[in-house]
N, C-alpha and C positions, 0 to 999 in steps of 0.2 A: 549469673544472676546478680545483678549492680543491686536491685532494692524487694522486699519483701514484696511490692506491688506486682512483683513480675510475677509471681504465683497465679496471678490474676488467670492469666493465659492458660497456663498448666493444669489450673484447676478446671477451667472451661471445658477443659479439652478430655480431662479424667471424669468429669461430673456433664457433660456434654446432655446424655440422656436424662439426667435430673432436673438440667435447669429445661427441658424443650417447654414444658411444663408452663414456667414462667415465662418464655418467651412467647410463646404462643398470647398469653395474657395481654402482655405489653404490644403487640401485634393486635388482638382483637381490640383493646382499649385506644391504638393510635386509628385503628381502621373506624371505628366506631363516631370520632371523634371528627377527623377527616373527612366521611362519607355522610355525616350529617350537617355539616357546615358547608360542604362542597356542592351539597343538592342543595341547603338553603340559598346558597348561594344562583347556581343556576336556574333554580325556581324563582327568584326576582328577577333575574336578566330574562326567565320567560313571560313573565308578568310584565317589564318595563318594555317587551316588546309588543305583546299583546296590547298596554294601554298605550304606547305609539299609534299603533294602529286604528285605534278605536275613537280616542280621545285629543292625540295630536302630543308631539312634541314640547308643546310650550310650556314653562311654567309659572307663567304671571299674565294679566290681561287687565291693563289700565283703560278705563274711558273717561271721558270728558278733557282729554287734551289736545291742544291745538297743534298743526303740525309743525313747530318747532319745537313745541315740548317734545314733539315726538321725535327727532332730528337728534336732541342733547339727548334723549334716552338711548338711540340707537348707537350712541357715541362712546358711551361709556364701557372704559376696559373691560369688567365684565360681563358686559352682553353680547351672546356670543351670534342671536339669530334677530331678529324683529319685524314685523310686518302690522301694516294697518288692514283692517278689517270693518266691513260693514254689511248690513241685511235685512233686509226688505219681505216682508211678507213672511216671515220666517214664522209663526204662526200659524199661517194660511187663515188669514182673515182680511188681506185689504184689498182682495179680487184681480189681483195678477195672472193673467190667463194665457193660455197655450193653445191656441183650438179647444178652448172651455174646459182645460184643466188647469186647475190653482199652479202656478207657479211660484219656486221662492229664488229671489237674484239675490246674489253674493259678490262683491266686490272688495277685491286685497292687491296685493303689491305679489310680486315675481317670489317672492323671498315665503310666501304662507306657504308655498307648495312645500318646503321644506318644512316647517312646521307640524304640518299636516301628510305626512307620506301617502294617506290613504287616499288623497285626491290624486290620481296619478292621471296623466294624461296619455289616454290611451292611440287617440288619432292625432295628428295635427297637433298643433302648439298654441301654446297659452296666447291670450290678445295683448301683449305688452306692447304698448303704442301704438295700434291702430287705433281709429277713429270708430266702427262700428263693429271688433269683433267681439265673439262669446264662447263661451265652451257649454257645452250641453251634457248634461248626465245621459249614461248608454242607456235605458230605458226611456228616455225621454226622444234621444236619436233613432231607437228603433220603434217606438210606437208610431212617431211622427213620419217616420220614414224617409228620413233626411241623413246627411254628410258632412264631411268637411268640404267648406266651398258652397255650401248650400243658404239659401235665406231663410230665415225664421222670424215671424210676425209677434209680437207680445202687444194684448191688450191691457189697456191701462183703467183705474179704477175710472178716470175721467172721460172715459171711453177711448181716448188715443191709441193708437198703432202706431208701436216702433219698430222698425223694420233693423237687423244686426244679421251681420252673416258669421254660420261657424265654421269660426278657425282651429276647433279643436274638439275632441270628445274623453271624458271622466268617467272612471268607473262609477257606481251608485256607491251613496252614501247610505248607511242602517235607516239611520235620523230620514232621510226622503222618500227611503222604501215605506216604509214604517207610515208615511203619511200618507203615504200614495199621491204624492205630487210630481212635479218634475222640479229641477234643480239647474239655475243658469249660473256662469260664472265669468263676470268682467273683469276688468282693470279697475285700479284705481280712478284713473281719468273720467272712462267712461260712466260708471257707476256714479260718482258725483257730480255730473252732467245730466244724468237723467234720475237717479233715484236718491239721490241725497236727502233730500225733502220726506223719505218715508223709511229713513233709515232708524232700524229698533233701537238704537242707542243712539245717544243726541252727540252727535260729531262721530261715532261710529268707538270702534275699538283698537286698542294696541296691542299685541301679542309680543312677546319676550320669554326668549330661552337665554338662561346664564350659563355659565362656563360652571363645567359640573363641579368644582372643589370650590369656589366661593357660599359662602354663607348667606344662602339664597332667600329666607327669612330676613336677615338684618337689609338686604341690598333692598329686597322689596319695599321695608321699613324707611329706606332712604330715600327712594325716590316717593311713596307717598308725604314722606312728611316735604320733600322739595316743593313739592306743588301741590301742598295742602286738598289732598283726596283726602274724599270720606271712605269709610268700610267698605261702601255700597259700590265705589267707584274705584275696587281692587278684588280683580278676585284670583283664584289659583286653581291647576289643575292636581287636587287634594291626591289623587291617584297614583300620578307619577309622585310628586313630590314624597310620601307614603314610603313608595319602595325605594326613593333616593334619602331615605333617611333625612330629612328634611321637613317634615309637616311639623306645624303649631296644631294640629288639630288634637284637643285630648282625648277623643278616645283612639287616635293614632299614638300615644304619647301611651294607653293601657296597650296598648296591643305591643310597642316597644319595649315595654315593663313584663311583659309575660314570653318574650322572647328572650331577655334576660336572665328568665329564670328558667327556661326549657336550657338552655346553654350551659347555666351554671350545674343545672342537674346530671348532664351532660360528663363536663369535667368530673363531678365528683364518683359520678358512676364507675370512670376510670380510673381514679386514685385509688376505690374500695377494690377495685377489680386487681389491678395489681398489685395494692398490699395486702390482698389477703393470699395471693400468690407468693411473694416472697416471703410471709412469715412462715408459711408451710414449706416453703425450700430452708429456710435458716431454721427451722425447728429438726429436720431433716440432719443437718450438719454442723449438729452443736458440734459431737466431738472433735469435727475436723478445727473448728476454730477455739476450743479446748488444747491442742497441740501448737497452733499457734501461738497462743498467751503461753505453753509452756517453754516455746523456743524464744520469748521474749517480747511479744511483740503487746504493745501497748493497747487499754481500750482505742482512745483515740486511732490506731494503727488500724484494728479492726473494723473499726467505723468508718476508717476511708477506703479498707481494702472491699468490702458490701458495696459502696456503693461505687468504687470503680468497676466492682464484676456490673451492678447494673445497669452503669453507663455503658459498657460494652457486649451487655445483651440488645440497648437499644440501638447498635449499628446494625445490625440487619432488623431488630424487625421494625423498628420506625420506618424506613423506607419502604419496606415492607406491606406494611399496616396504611402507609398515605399512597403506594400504589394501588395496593387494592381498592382506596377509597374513587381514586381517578377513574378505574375501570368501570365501578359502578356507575360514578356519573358519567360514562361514556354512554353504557348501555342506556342509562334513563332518558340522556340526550336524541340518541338515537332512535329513541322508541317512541319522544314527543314529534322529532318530525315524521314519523310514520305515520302516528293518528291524523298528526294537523299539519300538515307539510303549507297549509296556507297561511297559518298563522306564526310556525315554528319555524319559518322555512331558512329565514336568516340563521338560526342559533346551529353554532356546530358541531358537529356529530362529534368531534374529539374537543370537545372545548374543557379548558383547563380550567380550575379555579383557583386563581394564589390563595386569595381570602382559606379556602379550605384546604390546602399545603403547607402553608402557615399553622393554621391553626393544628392542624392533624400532628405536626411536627416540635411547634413548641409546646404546647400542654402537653405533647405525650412525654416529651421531655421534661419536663417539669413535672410532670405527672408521676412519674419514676422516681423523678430524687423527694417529692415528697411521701413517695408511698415506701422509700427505701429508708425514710428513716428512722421509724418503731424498730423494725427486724435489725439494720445495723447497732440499734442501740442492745437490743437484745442478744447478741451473737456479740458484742465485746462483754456482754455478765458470763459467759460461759466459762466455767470451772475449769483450772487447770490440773487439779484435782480427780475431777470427772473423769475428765479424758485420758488423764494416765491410770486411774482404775477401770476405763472403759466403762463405766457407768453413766453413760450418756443422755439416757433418757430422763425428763423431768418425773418425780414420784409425786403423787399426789398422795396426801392422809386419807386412807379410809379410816373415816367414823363409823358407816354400820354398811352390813350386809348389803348385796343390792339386792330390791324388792321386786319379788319375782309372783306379785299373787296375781298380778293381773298379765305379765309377759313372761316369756322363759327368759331363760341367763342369757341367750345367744342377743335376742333383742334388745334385752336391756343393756349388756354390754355395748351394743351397738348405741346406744341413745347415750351411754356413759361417755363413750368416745366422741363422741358430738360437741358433749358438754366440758366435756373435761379441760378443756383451756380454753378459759373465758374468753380471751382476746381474738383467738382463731374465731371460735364459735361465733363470735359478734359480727367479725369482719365478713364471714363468708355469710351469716344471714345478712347483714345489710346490703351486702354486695348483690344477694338472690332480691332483697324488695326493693332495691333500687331498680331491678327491671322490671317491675310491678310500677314504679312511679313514673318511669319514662315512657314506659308506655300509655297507661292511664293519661300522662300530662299530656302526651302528644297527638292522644284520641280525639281530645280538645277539638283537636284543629278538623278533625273530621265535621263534627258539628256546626264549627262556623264556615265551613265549606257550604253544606248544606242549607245552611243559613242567609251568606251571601249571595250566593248565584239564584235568584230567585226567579231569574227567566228560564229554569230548567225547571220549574214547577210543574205537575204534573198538567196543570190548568194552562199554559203556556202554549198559543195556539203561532198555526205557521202564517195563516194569512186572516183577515179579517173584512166581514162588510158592515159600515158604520153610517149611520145613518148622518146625512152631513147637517143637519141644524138640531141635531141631538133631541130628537124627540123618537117615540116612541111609534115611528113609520116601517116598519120592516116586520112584513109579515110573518108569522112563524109556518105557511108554506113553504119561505122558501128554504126554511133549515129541514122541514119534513124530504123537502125535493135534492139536498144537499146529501143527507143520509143516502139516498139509495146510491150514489155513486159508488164506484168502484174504487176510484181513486184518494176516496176520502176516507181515513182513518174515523174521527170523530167531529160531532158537532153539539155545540150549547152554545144558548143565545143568554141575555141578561137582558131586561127591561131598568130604564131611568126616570126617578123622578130629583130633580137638581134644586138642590137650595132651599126645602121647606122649609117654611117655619114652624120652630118648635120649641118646647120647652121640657128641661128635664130638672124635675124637682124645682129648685128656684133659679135654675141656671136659663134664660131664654140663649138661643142660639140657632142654628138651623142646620139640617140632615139632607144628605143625600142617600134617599132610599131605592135600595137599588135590591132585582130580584135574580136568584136564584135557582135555576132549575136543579133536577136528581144530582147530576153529574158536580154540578158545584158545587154543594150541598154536600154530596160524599170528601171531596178533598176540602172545604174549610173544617170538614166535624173532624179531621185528621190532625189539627193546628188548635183545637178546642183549648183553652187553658181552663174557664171554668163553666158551669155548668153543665147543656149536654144539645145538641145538634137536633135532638127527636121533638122538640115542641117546636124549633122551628120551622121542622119539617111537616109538623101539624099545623101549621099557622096559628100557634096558641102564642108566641112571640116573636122577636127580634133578636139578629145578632149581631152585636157591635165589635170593632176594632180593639185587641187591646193594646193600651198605649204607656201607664204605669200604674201602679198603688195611688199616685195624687193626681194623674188628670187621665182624661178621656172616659169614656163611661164604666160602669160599675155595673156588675151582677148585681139583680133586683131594682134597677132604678127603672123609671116609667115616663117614658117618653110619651106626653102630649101632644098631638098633631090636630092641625086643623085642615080638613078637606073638602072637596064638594060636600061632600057623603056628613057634613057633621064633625064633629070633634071624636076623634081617636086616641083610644091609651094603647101604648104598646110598650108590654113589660121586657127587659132583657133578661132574656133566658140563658144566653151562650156570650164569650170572647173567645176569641180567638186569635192567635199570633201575628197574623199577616192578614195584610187586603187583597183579596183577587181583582182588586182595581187602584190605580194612585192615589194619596192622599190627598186633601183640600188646606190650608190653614184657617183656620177656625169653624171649618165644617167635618161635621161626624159620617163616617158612612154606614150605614144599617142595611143590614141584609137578612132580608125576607123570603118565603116563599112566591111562584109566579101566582097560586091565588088569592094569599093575603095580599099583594102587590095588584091586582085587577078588584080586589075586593076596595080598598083606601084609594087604587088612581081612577078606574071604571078604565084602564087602558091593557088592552092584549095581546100588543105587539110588542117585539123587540127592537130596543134602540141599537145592538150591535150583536152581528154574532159571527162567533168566532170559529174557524176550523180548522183540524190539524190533519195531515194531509198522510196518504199511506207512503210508503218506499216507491211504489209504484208512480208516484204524480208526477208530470211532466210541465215544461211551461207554456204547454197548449191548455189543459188541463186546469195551472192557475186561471191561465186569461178566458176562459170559459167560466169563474167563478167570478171573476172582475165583470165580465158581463149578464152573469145572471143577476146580479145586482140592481143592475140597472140605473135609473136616471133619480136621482134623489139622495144620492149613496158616496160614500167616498170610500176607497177600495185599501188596507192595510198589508201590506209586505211585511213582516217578519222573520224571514228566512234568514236574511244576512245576519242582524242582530241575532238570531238565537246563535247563529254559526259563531259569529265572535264569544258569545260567551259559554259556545261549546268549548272554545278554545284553551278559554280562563280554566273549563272546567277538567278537560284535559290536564293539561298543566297542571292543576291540583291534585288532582286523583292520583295521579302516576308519583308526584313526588310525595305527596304526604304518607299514603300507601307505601311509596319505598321507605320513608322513617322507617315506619311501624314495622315492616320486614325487616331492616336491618337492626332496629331493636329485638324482636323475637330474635333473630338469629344469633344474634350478641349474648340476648340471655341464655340460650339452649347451648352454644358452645362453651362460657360461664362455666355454669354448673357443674357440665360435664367434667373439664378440664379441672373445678376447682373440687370436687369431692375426687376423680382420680388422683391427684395430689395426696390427697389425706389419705387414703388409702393407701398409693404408694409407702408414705412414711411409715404404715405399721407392718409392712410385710414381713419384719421379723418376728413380734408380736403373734401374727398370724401364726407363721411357722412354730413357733413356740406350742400354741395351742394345739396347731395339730399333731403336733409333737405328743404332748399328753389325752389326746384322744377324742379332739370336737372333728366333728366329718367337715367335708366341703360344704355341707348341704349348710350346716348352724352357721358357719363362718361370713357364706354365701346372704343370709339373715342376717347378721351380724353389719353388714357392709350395708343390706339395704334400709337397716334401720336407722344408722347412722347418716345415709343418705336424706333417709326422709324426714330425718329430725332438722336439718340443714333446711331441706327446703321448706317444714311446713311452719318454721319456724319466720323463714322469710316473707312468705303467702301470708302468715299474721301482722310483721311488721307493715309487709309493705300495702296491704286493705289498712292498716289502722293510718297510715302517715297516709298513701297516695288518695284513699278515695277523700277525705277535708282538700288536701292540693288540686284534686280533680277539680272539687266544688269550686273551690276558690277560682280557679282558671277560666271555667265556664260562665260563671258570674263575671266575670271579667271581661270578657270576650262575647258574651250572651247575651245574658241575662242584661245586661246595663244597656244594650243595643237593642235585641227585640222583644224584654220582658218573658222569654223561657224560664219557666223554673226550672230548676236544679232538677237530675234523678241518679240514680245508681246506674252508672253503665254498664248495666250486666252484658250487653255482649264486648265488647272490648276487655272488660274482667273474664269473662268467660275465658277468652282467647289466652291470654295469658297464664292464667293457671292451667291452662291444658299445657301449653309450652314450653312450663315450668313441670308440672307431670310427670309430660313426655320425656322429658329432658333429664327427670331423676333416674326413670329406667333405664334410657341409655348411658345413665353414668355407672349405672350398675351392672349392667352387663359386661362390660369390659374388664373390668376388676373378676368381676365372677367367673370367667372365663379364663383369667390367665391364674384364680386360684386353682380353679378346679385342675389346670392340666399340671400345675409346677409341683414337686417333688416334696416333704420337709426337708429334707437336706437343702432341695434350693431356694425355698421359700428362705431358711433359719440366715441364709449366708449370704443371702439377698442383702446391695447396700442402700 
């Protein structure tokens, strides 16, 4: 043995079963760490491929330049992808027709398909350079009942007939199902040969993807200010950009700020977690390092020799701790392409994440030598003295008796031993509410889950018939005739009246009053923030939008309306969080019952109604519903779209949910691990007493009192610190987005304190079990 350090080894080896204890810690603390940055991580690369899919590749969209601005744009080192873009009818309002369905034409360059993966071309090949070809959306080719190779006739607003043959066939777009239109797609050539002239943007648009590690804000910046665009004539896909860490958008900029502090909670959860493990290993083996200082060996000496034993605990379990992190994101991997294999289908079932190998690896390392520094300081104070009296143990002064009026001695002793070194006692409660805060913070995210996917709303219908010049033509027949079907899940219609004029309070402005039957009625009173859903339900008022504290309407304000019928007050009764229909900018939407709404319009039909479809529906089935409609009507697909943002919601559920599992899991193994520790250390103590005469049974008490003083010590910290952090989060992420108040998340608290509970039991069981069978003799001699 060349240097003291080498004991490092020998002791490892003689204290093996002592430190498993703390390794296990430094393992759960790297696995922890690892497997939550590892899922953050594959949870964007699920996300960045789902808004691929949905929203396209690109991330900037310049219009109003000419095409050699457009030429020097595509030139520049950092632009990695570019196409021109343009579209025509893209509204469905300037009479583009198909055999007298609305059609909308799109015209881009070779290079959008790229942009766009989700245009993929399923028959035949794109028209680059021919003179008359098209690509036709697959519902468009199988309604029509045409090919590749076939002629397709388009009428024009001016009544012309263009005649183009297709050379190619497109899956459907969300955006054309959704309209129930068809969807054509040219070249650039031809498009600006025939539809230039009624193109939605004046000279059409530029699309740009940059090279992912340039500073895609400032380049953006660069090329608006080259060619002097306005605001209006720059825009960005916020979504992607978002998950690429790259948005100016600020409430993307709060939602960066609250991932920062989920992360940093993170780390500290593991610091607390392994130093309150090694303080209870070094409180354990004062006298060993008592012998030490007497064979000479310096504080300083001591202080390096701690923290080399806990560098060479973290060779096995850091690796350790960031495999198991991998494995979890295997299986989470693997279990998104099982749900969504159309949307996850790229991501791969073994995909690795550096971002969370890294992270699982240096912070746990780091994580260690800062948690190893209290105990090493504390394990070079150890008396030299001590140890060669074998008087090891720290004494505390008793002042008085313990009071035993309200417990017996066994449990108060137990609450003493809890208490009895402040430092311990802190460490391992903070370490217990620090699972109380990660979880609570991380619950967060459940809400804005819920929050954002707002097309998974209960009210979220699969197909739709819309009355096409949005009047109130659509019989409520045909939703009575709708219901008896077999294949239809549910049906509710809404009546419109658009744009009234009105006046609230001294504000003039104008509403769109729109009605509500039972069924809607039941889920906006679900979203209620004030008042109460039951007068609206008596047509005694209105319910409005809510929007904030300083705009949009207010509980108790009294909306003036002018109609056939005379002038109308209509007081609001109810807000509520969200609109079961899109916003207007500077128009209100108010929702009423269907006979306050017949009573103010004198109208009893419905402008749209909507149906969500059984397991059973087929798409004979839809197109029987697209023709009961009839002539008057424009027919709504949303099957695609809901399915993408099943996708989203997939993806969410699975990962945010594995958080919160692998937080519970983290805390329940915690506790267990860290009150068995403290227990270990008194086993001679124990022995001793039972020595002079306490049964298993008091001792057995003794252990779980001590246990429960840990935890419930922590259940108060971490209610007083995590639910203000909860609040704060939610407001964050919420409340500033869609005007939620704030409440107590008793079930997410719930869950934790049960897991925390549970978790005290089972650390008490194992202790009590190896008291009950061991000896005094082997208890006293126990090291």
């Amino acid at each position: 043995m060349k240097s003291y350090l080498d004991l490092v080894k020998i002791s490892g080896r003689v204290h093996r079963k002592q430190s498993l204890m703390t390794r296990i810690c430094i393992f759960l603390a790297v696995f922890l760490v690892a497997a939550i940055f590892s899922m953050a991580d594959m949870e964007i690369r699920a996300q960045r491929i789902s808004t691929v899919k949905s929203d396209g590749a690109w991330h900037a969209v310049f219009r109003g330049l000419t095409r050699e601005q457009q030429e020097l744009i595509a030139a520049r080192p950092e632009v990695e992808e570019s196409s021109w873009y343009g579209a025509t009818n893209y509204r469905v309002d300037m009479g583009y027709q198909i055999q007298g369905t609305e059609t909308v034409i799109c015209g881009f360059d070779r290079e959008f398909l790229d942009l766009y993966p989700s245009v993929e071309i399923k028959e035949g090949s794109f028209p680059e350079g021919t003179k008359d070809g098209v690509v036709l959306t697959e519902t468009a080719a199988d309604r029509l009942g045409i090919g590749v190779g076939d002629k397709v006739t388009l009428d024009t607003p001016e009544g012309e007939q263009l005649g183009f043959t297709v050379s190619g066939i497109t899956g459907d777009t969300s955006s054309i199902l959704q309209q129930g239109v068809y969807g054509m797609f040219t070249d650039r050539e031809i498009y600006q040969e025939y539809f230039m002239k009624d193109t939605q943007e004046l000279d059409g648009e530029f699309y740009v993807s940059f090279t992912p590690w340039c500073d895609i804000q400032e380049k953006i910046r660069e090329i608006r200010d080259a060619y002097s665009l306005s605001d209006e004539q720059v825009g960005q896909n916020a979504k992607l950009l978002a998950l690429m860490l790259q948005s100016s958008d600020p409430y993307i900029f709060q939602l960066y700020g609250t991932a920062a502090v989920l992360a940093l909670l993170v780390v500290l959860a593991g610091v607390l977690m392994i130093s309150g493990s090694l303080s209870s290993n070094i409180a354990r083996r004062t006298g060993f390092f008592g012998m030490l200082r007497c064979l000479g060996a310096q504080k300083r000496q001591v202080v390096r020799f701690v923290r080399r034993e806990a560098l060479g605990w973290c060779v096995t379990a850091i690796p350790l701790g960031v495999l198991a992190g991998v494995l979890v994101t295997w299986a989470l991997c693997a279990l998104l392409r099982l749900v969504s294999d159309r949307f996850f289908g790229d991501m791969p079932v073994f995909g690795v994440s550096l971002p969370g190998i890294a992270a699982g690896a240096v912070i746990g390392l780091i994580t260690v030598l800062l948690a190893a520094r209290a105990p090493a300081r504390k394990a070079s104070k150890a008396s030299p003295l001590a140890a060669v009296s074998g008087n090891t143990g720290e004494i505390t002064r008793v002042r008085r008796a313990a009071r035993t009026r309200f417990f017996h001695v066994d449990t108060v002793l137990g609450i003493h031993h809890a208490k009895g070194k402040k430092r311990n006692f802190i460490l391992l409660s903070a370490s217990f509410a620090f699972s109380i805060l990660l979880f609570l913070s991380f619950s967060t995210a459940v809400d804005f889950m819920h929050h954002a996917l707002v097309p998974l709303r209960p009210y979220t219908p699969d197909v739709s018939v819309v009355s096409a010049d949005e009047t109130c033509s659509i019989p409520k027949d045909l939703a009575r005739e709708l219901e008896g079907k077999d294949y239809v899940k549910r049906v509710y219609g809404r009546s419109f009246a658009y744009e009234l004029p009105a006046q609230t309070g001294e504000r003039a402005g104008s509403i769109n009053l729109i009605s509500l039957e039972e069924n809607q009625l039941g889920w906006a009173g679900e979203g209620i923030i004030k008042g109460d859903i039951e007068s609206v339900e008596k047509g005694d008022g209105v319910m409005g939008v809510y929007v904030s504290e300083d705009e949009g309407l207010k509980l108790g304000d009294v909306i003036t309306l002018e109609t056939s019928y005379g002038v109308q007050k209509l007081p609001v009764t109810a807000l509520t969080s969200f609109s079961i229909v899109g916003t207007q900018q500077g128009v209100e939407n108010v929702y009423c019952s269907e006979a306050l709404f017949s009573q103010l319009t004198g109208q009893d039909s419905y402008t749209i109604i909507d149906v969500q479809l059984a397991g059973n529906a087929t798409e004979g089935d839809v197109e029987e519903i697209r023709s009961l409609g009839g002539e008057g009507t424009t027919f709504s697909d949303r099957r695609m779209d809901n399915g993408e943002v099943r996708g989203v919601w997939y993806s969410m559920v699975i990962f945010v949910y594995g958080f919160l599992a692998v937080i519970a899991l983290i805390s329940m193994f915690n506790i267990i691990n860290s009150i068995g520790m403290s227990v270990e250390a008194r086993m001679k103590q124990y022995g001793a007493m039972r020595a002079i005469g306490m049964s298993s049974g008091q001792l057995i008490k003794m252990v779980a009192a001590e246990a429960l003083t840990y935890v419930l010590s922590g259940m108060l910290f971490g209610c007083v610190v995590g639910l203000p952090l909860h609040r704060l989060l939610y407001q964050s992420m919420i409340t500033s987005r869609w005007g939620d108040e704030w409440q107590i998340p008793g079930t997410a608290l719930a869950v934790i304190l049960a897991v925390m509970a549970l978790s005290a039991v089972l650390a008490v069981w194992g202790p009590a079990r190896r008291i009950r069978n061991m000896s005094v003799v082997d208890t006293i001699s126990a090291l």
